[in-house]
C-alpha positions, 0 to 999 in steps of 0.5 A: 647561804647566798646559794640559797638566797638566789635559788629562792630569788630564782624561783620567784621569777619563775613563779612571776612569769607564771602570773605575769607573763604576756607570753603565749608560751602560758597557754600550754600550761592548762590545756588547748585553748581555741585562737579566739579568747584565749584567757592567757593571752594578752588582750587585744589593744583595740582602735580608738579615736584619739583625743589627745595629741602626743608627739615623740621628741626624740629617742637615743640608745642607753647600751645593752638594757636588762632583757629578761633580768626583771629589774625595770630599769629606768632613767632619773632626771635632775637639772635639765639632764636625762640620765639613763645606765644598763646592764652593760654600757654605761651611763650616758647623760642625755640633754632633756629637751634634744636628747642630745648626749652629754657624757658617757661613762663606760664601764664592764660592770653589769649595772643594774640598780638605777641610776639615781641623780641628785645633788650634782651625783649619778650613783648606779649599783650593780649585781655584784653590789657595787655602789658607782658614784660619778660627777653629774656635770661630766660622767667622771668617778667620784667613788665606789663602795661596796654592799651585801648583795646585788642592787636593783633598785635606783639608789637616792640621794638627798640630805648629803647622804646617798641611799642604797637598797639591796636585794637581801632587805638592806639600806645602806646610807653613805656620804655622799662627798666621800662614799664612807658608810653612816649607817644601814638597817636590815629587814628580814625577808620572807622565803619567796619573793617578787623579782624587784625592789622598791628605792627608798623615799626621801622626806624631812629626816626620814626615809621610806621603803616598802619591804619584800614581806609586805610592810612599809618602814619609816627610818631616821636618815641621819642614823637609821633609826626605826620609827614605825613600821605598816602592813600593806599586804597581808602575806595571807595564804597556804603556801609560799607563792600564795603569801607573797605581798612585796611592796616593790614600787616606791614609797610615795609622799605626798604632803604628809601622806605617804602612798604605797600598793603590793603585789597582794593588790591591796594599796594604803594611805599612811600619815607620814609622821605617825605611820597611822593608817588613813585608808585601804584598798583592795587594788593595787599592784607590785609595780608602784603608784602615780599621784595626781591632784585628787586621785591615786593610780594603780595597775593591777596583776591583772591589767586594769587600771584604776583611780583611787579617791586620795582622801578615801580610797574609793574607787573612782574608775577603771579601765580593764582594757589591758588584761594580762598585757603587764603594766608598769606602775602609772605615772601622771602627765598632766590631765592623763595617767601614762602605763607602758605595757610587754608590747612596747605601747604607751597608753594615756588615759583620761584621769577624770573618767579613765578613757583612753586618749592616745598611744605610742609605741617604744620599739617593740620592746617590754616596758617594765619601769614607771615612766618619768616626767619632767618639765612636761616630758615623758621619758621612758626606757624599754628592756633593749636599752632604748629610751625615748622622750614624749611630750603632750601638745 
């Protein structure tokens, strides 16, 4: 069975980077194509005058990132620090406002799944579905546990529980002083699927996770317990490739709204307590969701950008700029949406009208994880392991 849940796995990489890819190696596929115009390459980044000013703090190395694993690692923040792991390497501390290293804990798993921080822990997965959780304040082990299947998605950790999704549709809960399972819960997963997880997200006794069929769940976080469950992306469509709709960006809250997009580009606005249903829209993406204050951002399969109106989910703008460049989710740092794209750049847009407004690049490298902010900082983390801090002046 596990041969046939990685077989399936494996087709739906190969099935993403058919869509996704901003490869020239997709040209071949249909045809000669002329240099110019050709629609299976990524659009041209064209020159802008920039209109807000963004500086690099610092950068520093993770270990050897993800490459081509498709796992979108990136790093987590709590209390001051940066903390960043790869596939092989570790997890390193970083200081947020120098960058300096703080702890290294060296380890030959191949970590995968976050990290995650909170609560004075930095819990980590790994492919072989290994649970490491380790001392915020100096890197040093605390416990290990064991789940079903490879984890590629950050853990969370809140309410004196640490929270753990799996590739095969399980949450597992543990405590988090002694790493001893409470509880877990399973949802079946559809015959193919998006490489990628979403991590769970925490609220008021309960937790949130977007499911590979589509769906979005609300569980009890001290037991498990189901209490709604709410379609996203319809898996509509002739064949297995056309029906795929995982929700693989985090779940997020905000208030009592809960935000969630698919890869069938639809995104919705659910009441958090009753699952009831607020609005839908037909953009969205696999990747996840930035919120400001009055507008939800998504990235679309294709590359466009857009604001969608909180309370309505009326389309606000977009930006079609970056066609076929496969954008991460956006994130918000202040009066700017924030995508990295499979060239490295760092691209901030306006949030009242989508303009573009400034850019950086990040080594070179494909940038698959949602940036981070905290205390004002962007933080990012490419798929070489490199991860760097950018802050608006």
């Amino acid at each position: 069975m596990r041969s046939v849940f990685m077989l399936k796995r494996i087709v739906a990489i190969v099935a993403l980077a058919a869509l996704l890819s901003g490869c020239s190696t997709v040209k071949g596929w249909f045809g000669k194509g002329k240099d110019d115009g050709k629609p299976s390459e990524p659009a041209a980044l064209v020159d802008f005058t920039p209109t807000a000013n963004v500086s690099k703090l610092w950068s520093a190395n993770a270990g050897k990132g993800e490459d081509s694993l498709g796992i979108g690692q990136g790093p987590a923040v709590a209390d001051g620090r940066v903390y960043a792991a790869a596939v092989k390497g570790g997890v390193r501390a970083f200081d947020l406002q120098t960058g300096k290293t703080v702890w290294e804990y060296k380890s030959d798993a191949r970590l995968s799944g976050g990290p995650g921080a909170g609560d004075g822990l930095v819990v980590v997965g790994t492919l072989d579905g290994k649970v490491i959780a380790l001392d915020a304040s100096n890197g040093t082990e605390k416990w290990q546990a064991k789940v079903s299947n490879e984890v590629i998605a950050a853990p969370v950790i809140g309410q004196g529980l640490v929270f753990v999704r799996s590739n095969d549709g399980r949450v597992s809960a543990f405590d988090a002083a002694s790493g001893e399972r409470k509880w877990f819960s399973t949802h079946d997963l559809p015959s193919l699927t998006v490489r990628g997880n979403a991590p769970v997200t925490l609220g008021p006794g309960v937790v949130f996770v977007g499911n590979d069929d589509g769906t979005v769940s609300a569980m009890g976080s001290t037991d498990g317990r189901p209490l709604w469950n709410q379609v996203v992306g319809v898996p509509d469509g002739r064949t297995e490739l056309e029906r795929m709709a995982d929700v693989d960006g985090p779940v997020v809250l905000d208030n009592t709204t809960v935000y969630a997009t698919s890869y069938k580009k639809q995104t919705i606005a659910v009441d958090g307590p009753s699952g009831r249903p607020l609005w839908a829209q037909d953009h969205g993406g696999v990747g996840g969701l930035g919120v400001a204050s009055g507008s939800v951002l998504v990235a679309d399969p294709a590359g466009t950008v857009w604001a969608l109106d909180k309370a309505s989910g009326n389309s606000l703008w977009s930006n079609p700029s970056f066609a076929r460049r496969s954008l991460t989710a956006p994130t918000v740092q202040g009066d700017y949406a924030v995508v990295g794209d499979f060239d490295g750049y760092l691209h901030w847009l306006r949030l009242d009208n989508g303009q573009e407004a400034a850019r950086a690049r990040v080594g070179g490298k494909a940038l698959r994880a949602k940036p981070v902010v905290a205390d004002g900082i962007l933080l990012v983390q490419n798929v070489n392991g490199e991860l760097s801090a950018f802050r608006l002046q």
